[in-house]
C-alpha positions as CSV (number, residue, x, y, z in Angstrom):
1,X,0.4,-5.1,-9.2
2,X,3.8,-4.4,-7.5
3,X,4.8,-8.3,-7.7
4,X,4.4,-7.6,-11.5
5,X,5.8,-4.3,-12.1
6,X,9.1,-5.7,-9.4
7,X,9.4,-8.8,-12.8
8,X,9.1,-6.4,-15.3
9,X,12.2,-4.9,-13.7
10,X,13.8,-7.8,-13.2
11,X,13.7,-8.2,-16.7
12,X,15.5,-5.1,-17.6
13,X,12.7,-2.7,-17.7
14,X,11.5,0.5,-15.5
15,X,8.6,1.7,-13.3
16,X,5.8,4.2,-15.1
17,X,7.8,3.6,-18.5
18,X,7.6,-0.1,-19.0
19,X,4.7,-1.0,-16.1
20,X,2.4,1.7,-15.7
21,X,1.4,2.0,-11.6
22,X,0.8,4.8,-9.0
23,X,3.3,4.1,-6.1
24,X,6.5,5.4,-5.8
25,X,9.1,4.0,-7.4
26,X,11.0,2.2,-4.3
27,X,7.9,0.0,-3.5
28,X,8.5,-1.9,-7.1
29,X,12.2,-2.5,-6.4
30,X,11.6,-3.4,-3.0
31,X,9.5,-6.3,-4.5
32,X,11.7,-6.8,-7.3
33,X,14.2,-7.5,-4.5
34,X,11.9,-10.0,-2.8
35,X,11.3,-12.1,-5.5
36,X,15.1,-11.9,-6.6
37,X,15.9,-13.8,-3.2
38,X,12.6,-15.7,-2.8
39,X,11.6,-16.4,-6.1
40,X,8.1,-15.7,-8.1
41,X,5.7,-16.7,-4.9
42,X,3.0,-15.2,-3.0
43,X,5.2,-16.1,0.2
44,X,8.6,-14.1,-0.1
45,X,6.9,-11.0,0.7
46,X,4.5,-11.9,3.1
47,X,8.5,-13.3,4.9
48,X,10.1,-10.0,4.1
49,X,6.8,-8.0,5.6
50,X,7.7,-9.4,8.9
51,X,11.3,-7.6,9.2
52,X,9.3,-4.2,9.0
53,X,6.3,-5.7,11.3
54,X,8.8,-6.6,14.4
55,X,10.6,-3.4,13.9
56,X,7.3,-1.5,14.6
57,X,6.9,-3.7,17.5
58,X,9.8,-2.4,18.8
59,X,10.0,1.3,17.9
60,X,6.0,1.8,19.6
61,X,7.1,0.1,23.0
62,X,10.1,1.8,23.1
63,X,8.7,5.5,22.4
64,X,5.2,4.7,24.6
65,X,8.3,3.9,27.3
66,X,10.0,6.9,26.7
67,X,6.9,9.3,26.7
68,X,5.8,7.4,29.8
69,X,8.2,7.0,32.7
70,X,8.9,3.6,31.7
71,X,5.2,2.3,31.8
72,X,6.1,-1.0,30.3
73,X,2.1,-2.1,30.4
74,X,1.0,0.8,28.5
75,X,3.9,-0.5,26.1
76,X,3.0,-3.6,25.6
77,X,-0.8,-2.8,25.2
78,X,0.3,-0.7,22.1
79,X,2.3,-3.6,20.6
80,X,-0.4,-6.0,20.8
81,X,-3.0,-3.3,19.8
82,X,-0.7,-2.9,16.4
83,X,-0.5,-6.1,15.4
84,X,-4.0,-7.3,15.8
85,X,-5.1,-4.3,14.0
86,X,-2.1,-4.8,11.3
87,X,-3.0,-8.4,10.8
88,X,-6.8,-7.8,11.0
89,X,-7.0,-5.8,8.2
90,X,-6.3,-8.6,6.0
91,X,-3.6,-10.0,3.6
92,X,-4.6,-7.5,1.1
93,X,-3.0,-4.4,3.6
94,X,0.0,-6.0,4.6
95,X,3.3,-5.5,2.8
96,X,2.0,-2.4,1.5
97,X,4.0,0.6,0.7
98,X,1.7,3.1,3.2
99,X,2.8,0.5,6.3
100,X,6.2,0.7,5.2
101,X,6.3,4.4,5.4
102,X,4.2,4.8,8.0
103,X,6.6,2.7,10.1
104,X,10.2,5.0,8.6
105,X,7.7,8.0,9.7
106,X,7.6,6.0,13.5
107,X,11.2,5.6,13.1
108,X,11.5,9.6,12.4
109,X,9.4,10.4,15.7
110,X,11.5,8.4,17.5
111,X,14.5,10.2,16.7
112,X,13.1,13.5,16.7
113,X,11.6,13.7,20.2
114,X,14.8,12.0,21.3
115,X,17.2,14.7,19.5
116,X,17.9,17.3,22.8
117,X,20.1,19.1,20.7
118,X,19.5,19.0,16.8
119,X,23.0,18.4,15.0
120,X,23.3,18.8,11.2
121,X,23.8,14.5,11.3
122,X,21.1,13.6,13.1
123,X,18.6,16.0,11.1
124,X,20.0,14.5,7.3
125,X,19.0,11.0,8.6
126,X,15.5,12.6,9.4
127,X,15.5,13.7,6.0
128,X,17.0,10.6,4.1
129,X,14.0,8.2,6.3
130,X,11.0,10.6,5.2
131,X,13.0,10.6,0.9
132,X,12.5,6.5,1.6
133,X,9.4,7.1,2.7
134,X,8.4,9.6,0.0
135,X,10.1,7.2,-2.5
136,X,7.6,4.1,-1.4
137,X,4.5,6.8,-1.6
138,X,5.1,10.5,-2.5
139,X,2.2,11.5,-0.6
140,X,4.7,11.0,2.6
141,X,5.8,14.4,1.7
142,X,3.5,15.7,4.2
143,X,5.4,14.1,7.3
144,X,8.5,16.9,6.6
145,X,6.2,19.0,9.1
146,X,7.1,16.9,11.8
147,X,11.0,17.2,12.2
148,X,10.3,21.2,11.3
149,X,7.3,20.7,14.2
150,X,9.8,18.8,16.8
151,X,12.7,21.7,16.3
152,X,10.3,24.8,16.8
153,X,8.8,23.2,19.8
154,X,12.3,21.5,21.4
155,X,14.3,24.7,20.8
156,X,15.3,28.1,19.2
157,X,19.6,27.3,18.4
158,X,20.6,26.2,15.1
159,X,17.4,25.9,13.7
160,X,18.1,27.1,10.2
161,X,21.3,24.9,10.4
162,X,19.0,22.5,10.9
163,X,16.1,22.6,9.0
164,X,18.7,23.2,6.1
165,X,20.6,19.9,6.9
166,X,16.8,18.0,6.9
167,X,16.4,19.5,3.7
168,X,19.8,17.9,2.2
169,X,19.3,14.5,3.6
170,X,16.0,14.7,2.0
171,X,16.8,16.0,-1.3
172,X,19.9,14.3,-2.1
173,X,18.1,10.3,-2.0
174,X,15.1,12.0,-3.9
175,X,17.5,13.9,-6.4
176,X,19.4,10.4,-7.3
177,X,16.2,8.8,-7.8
178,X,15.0,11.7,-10.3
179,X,18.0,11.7,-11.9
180,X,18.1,7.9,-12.4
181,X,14.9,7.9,-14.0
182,X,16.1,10.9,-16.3
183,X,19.2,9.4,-17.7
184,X,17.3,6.2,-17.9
185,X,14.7,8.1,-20.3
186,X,11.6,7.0,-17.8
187,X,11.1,10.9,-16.3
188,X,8.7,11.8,-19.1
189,X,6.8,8.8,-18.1
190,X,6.9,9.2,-14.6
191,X,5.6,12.8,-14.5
192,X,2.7,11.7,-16.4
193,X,1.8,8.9,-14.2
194,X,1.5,11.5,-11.0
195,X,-0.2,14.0,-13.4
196,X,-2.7,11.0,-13.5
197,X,-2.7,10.1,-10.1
198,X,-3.8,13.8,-9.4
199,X,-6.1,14.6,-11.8
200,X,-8.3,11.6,-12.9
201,X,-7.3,8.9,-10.1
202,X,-7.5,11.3,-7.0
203,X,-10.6,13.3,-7.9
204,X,-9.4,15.7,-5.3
205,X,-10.7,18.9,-7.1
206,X,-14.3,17.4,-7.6
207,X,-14.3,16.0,-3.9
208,X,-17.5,17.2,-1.5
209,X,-15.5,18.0,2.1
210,X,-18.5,17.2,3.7
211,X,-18.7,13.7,2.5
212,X,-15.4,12.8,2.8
213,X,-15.4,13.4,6.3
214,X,-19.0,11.8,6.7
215,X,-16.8,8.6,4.9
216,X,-14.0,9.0,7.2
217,X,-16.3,8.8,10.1
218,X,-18.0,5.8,8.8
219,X,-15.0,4.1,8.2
220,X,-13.9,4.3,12.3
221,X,-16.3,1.6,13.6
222,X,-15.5,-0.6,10.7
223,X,-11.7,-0.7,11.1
224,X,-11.9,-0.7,15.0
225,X,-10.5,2.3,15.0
226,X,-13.0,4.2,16.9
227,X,-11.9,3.5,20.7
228,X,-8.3,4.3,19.8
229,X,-9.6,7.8,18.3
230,X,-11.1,8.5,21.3
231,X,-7.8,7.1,23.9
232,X,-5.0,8.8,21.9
233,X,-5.8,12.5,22.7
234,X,-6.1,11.6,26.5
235,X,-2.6,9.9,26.2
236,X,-1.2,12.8,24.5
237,X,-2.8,15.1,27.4
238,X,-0.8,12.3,30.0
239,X,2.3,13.9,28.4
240,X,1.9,16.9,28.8
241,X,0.9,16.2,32.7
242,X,4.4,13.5,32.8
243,X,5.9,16.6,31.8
244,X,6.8,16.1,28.0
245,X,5.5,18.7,26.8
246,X,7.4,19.5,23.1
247,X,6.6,15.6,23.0
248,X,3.2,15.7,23.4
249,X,3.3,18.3,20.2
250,X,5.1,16.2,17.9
251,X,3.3,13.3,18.5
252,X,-0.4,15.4,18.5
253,X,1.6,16.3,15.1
254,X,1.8,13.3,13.6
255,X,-1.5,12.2,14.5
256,X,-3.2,14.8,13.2
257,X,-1.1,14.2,9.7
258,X,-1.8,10.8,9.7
259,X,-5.4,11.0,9.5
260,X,-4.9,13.9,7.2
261,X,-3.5,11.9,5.1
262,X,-6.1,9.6,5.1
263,X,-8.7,12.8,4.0
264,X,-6.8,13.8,1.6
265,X,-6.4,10.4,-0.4
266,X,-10.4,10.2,0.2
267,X,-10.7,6.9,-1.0
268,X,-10.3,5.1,2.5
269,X,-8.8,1.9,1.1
270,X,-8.1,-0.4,4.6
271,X,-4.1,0.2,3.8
272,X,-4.3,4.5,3.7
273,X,-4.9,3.9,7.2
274,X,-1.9,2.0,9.0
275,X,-0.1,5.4,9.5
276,X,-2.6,6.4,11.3
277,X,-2.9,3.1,12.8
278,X,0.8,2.9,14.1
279,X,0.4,6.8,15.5
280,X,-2.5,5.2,17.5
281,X,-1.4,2.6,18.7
282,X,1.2,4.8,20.7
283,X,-1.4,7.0,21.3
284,X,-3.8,4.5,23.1
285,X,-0.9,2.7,24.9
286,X,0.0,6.1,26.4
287,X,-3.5,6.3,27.6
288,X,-3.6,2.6,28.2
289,X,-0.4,3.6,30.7
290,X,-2.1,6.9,32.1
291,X,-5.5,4.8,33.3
292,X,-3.3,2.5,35.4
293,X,-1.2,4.6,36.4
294,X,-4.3,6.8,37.8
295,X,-5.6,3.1,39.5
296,X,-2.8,3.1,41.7
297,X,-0.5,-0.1,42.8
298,X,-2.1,-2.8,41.7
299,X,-2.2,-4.2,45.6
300,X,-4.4,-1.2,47.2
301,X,-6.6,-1.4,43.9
302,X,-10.8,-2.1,44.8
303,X,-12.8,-4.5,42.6
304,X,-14.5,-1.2,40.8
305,X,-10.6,0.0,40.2
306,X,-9.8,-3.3,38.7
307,X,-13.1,-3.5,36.8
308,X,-11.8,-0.3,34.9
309,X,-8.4,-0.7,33.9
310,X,-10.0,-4.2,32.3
311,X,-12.5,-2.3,30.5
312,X,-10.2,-0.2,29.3
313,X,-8.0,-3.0,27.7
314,X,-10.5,-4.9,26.5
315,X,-12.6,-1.7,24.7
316,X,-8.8,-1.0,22.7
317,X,-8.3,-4.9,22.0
318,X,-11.3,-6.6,21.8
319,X,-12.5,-5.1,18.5
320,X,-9.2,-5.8,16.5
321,X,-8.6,-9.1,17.9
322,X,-12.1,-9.9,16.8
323,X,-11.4,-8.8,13.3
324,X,-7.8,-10.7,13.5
325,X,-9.6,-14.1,14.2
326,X,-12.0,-13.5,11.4
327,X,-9.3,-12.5,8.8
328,X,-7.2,-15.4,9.8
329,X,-8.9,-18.7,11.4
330,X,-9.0,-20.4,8.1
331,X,-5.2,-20.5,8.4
332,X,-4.6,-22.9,11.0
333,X,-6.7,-25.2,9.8
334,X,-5.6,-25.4,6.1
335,X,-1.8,-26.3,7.8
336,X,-3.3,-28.5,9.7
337,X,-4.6,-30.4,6.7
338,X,-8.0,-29.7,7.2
339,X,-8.7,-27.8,4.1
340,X,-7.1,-28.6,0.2
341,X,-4.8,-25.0,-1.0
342,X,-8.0,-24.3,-3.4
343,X,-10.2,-24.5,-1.1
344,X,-8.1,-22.2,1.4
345,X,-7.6,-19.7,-1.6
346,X,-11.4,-19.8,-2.6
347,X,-12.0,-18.4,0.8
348,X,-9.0,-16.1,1.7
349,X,-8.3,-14.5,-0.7
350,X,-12.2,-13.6,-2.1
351,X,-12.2,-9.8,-2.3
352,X,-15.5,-7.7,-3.5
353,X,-17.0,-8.0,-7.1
354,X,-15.7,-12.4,-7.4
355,X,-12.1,-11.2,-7.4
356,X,-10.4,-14.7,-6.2
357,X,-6.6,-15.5,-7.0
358,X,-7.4,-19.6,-7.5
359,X,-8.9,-18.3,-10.4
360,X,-5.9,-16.3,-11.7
361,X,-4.1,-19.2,-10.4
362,X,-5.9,-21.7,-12.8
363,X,-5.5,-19.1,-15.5
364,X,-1.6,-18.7,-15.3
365,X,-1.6,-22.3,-15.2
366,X,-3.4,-23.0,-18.4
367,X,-1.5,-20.1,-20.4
368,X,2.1,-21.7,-19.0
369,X,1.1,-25.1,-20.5
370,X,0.3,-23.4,-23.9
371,X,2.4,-20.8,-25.1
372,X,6.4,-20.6,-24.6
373,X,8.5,-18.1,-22.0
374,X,8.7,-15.6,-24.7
375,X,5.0,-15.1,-25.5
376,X,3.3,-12.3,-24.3
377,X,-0.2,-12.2,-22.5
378,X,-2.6,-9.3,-22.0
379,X,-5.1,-8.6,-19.2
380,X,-8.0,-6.5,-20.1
381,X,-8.8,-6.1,-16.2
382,X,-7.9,-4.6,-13.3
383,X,-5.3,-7.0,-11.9
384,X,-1.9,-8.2,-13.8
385,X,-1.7,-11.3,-11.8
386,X,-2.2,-14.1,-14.5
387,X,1.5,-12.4,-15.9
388,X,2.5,-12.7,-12.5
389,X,1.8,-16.0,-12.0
390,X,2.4,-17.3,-15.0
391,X,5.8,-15.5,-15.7
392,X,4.4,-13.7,-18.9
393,X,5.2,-10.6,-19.6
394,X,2.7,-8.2,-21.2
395,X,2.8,-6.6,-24.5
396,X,2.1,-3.1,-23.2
397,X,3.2,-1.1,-20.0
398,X,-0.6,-1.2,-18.9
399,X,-0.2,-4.7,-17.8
400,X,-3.7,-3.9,-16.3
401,X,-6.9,-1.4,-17.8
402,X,-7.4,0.8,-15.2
403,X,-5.7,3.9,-17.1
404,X,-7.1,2.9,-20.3
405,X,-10.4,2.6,-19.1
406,X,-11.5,4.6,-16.9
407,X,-12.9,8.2,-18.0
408,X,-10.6,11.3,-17.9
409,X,-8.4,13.7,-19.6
410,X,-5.4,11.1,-19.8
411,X,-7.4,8.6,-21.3
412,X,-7.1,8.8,-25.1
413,X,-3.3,9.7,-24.8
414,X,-2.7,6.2,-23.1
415,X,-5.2,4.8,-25.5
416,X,-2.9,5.5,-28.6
417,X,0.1,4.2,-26.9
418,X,-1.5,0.9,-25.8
419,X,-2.7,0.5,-29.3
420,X,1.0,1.1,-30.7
421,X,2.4,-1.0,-27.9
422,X,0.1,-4.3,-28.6
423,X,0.7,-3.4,-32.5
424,X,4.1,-3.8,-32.4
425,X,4.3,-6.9,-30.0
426,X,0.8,-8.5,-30.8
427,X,0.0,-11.2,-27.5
428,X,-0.7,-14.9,-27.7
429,X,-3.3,-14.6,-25.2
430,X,-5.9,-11.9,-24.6
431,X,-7.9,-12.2,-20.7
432,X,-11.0,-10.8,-20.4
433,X,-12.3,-9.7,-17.0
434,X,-15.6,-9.9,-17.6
435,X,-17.2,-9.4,-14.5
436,X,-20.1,-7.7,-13.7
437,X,-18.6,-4.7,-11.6
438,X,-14.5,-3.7,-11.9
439,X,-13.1,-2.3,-8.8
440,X,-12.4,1.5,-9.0
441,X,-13.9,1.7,-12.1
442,X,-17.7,1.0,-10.9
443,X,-18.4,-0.8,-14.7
444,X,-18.8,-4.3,-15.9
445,X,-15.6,-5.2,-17.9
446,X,-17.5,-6.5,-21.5
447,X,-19.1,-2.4,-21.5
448,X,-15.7,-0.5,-21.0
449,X,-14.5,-3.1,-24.0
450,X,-17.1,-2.4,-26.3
451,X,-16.6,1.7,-25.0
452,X,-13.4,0.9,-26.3
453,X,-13.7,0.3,-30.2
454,X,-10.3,0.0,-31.7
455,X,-9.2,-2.6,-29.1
456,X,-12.2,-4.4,-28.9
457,X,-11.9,-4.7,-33.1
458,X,-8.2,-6.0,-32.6
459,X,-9.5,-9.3,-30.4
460,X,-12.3,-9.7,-33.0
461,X,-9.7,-9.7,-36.1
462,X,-7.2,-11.3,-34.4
463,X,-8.5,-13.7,-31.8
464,X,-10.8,-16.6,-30.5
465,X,-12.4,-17.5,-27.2
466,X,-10.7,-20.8,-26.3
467,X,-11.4,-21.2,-22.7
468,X,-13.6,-20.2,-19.5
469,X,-12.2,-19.9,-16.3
470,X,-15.1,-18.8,-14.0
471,X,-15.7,-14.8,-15.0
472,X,-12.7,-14.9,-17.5
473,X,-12.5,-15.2,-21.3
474,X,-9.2,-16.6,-22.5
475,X,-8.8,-15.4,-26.0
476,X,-6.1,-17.0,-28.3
477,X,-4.3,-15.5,-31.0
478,X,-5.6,-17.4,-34.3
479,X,-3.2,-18.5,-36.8
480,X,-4.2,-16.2,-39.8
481,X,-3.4,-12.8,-37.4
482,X,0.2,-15.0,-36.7
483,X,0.6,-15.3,-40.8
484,X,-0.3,-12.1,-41.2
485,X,1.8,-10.4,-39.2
486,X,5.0,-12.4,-40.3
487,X,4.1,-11.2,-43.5
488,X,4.3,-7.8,-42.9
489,X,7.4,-8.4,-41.2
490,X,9.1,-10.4,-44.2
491,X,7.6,-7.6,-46.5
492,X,9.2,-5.0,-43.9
493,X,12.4,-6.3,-43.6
């Protein structure tokens, strides 16, 4: 989704006004980027996700140092705690907008507990990293409590000054980006997107509290998330023992918004959780520090001393590296030759419900060999990657039928305009997801088709089946629709 919305920019066009998604705006040209340098792959961004990834690495071990006299263990521990857990949660969670942030947020507690006196400078670049942030995902907007947290709890000068400069450095990368989008004619379109996001996507108002915390608990075990849970409070108590004490409240701060964060999204998606990962990781290497550091010198330790520290480790590693090694074995042995690229895809990349990109692959392959650059393609599914992949653009800004199909009050509104849209630049290709179950929407794809009437009327006017590719219908445009509408176009003109 953001591979194809990053093309459709490339080619001249805009976020929310000519490719409908949900993120924020800065995540599509920060792919558009990527393939700009790297070219249309699957690899460029998996490249570029490593720049972010080792600066993580660095910012945890040096703020677990700095909130731990030093303890270079207890450093370490969180670094390798991150990573496995990054990396375990699959390739679907990695170069993701919510890491992204969730590391500028890191980057933001570094600063903050390191600011002993808060100068208008320092406190605008706190603001301008959590705009970035809330430019990859809006929701970030919540993590402006934790400068405002570090200043009340570090001191009592110049706080107005202050929180007035964080406020500036916020607004002013937020304001450009607004304003962009407004002289670009896009800010109707935008508006309506997060007016979607809140109101049929989020389900926030209909949500039981009750079961969306009985969800979130589930979730802990799953993720390996649940020693961690347990490890970061007794690191943040360490602090406050070591004597950091305003420390201790920032960071108890941003774990506490990290994981609200996670509530209030309610969907649990692997991905909603790396902030909260990155906060424990610090949080469990802290604790990781405070266990040893309770052991005494390694030389006067007993075997029962010993026994626990190892425990310790392995009850906060174990887990994750377990689900690293599942996620990832199949790597080695495809570049070692032992396994063909479809083979290595069939397996990798499978996702719930059949969703599996050699498909997509074979697909975009097919369409490339029969239709020309210019042709347009439509996807009556929930993923845009056959456009993607085969370097078609779509005839609509819904490059993918979420929107369109799922229930709601927005729903006939974007109905019309996809109509008008595929009217006015009628696609070669129609595919048809027709599997049994869609992700989010929870409905086989041939059902929200035929609850769809006028569009499922334009394929049968318009189009034949021509080919099967697994659970996908490729539908070609027949030549009478192509007479038809040139035509009209001679009788137009």
């Amino acid at each position: 989704m953001f591979a194809w919305v990053g093309e459709v920019i490339l080619r001249g066009g805009l976020p929310y006004r000519d490719a409908w998604e949900m993120k924020g705006p800065l995540c599509y040209y920060v792919y558009a980027f990527v393939i700009a340098l790297f070219g249309s792959n699957d690899v460029g961004i998996r490249i570029f996700d490593l720049a972010p990834t080792l600066a993580a690495c660095w910012l945890i071990f040096s703020l677990v140092q700095r909130l731990s006299h030093a303890n270079r263990l207890g450093g370490h521990c969180a670094v390798i705690y991150f990573l496995l857990t990054y990396y375990g949660c699959g390739f679907p969670s990695t170069a993701q907008p919510d890491g992204w942030a969730g590391i500028i947020v890191l980057a933001v507690v570094v600063l903050v507990t390191g600011i002993k006196a808060p100068s208008a400078g320092k406190m605008m670049a706190v603001g301008a990293l959590l705009a970035i942030a809330a430019l990859l995902k809006p929701t970030f907007l919540l993590f402006l409590i934790i400068p405002i947290v570090a200043l009340v709890a570090r001191t009592k000068e110049n706080v107005l000054l202050a929180v007035i400069s964080l406020m500036l450095g916020f607004v002013i990368p937020v304001g450009a980006a607004l304003f962009y989008f407004y002289s670009h004619g896009a800010m109707h379109d935008l508006i309506e997107t997060n007016r979607f996001l809140a109101i049929t996507y989020s389900g926030f108002a209909e949500a039981n509290p009750l079961l969306r915390i009985r969800d979130f608990i589930a979730v802990l075990p799953h993720l390996a998330l649940l020693v961690p849970m347990l490890f970061a409070p007794f690191g943040i108590r360490q602090m406050v023992r070591d004597g950091y004490r305003s420390e201790s409240i920032v960071v108890g701060a941003w774990l506490a918004l990290t994981l609200a964060l996670v509530l209030i999204q309610g969907r649990f998606w692997v991905y909603q959780w790396l902030p909260a990962v990155i906060a424990l990781s610090v949080g469990s290497g802290l604790a990781i520090g405070a266990i040893f550091q309770r052991l005494g010198p390694l030389r006067d330790r007993r075997g029962w001393r010993r026994a626990i520290g190892v425990v310790a480790m392995a009850a906060l590693l174990l887990p994750s590296a377990g689900r690293a090694v599942y996620k990832s074995y199949e790597w080695p042995i495809y570049m070692a030759g032992g396994e063909t690229r479809q083979r290595y895809l069939e397996h990798v990349s499978v996702l719930g419900n059949g969703w599996n990109s050699s498909t997509f692959l074979a697909i975009a392959d097919y369409i490339r060999g029969h239709s020309q650059p210019e042709d347009r393609v439509l996807c009556w599914g929930i993923d845009p990657l056959v456009n993607f992949y085969a370097g078609r653009l779509a005839p609509s800004r819904f490059g993918y039928s979420y929107p369109i199909a799922v229930p709601g009050l927005m729903r006939e509104g974007y109905r019309r305009i996809f109509l008008r849209e595929i009217a006015d630049t009628p696609p070669r290709y129609i595919v048809i997801d027709a599997r049994q179950t869609w992700e989010l929407i929870n409905q086989p794809g041939l059902v929200s088709l035929q609850a769809f009437p006028q569009f499922a009327a334009f394929i049968r006017d318009g189009y034949v089946q021509e080919k099967m590719f697994g659970d996908y219908q490729v539908w070609v445009r027949t030549s009478a629709a192509v007479q038809t509408s040139t035509d009209d176009g001679s009788r137009g003109r």
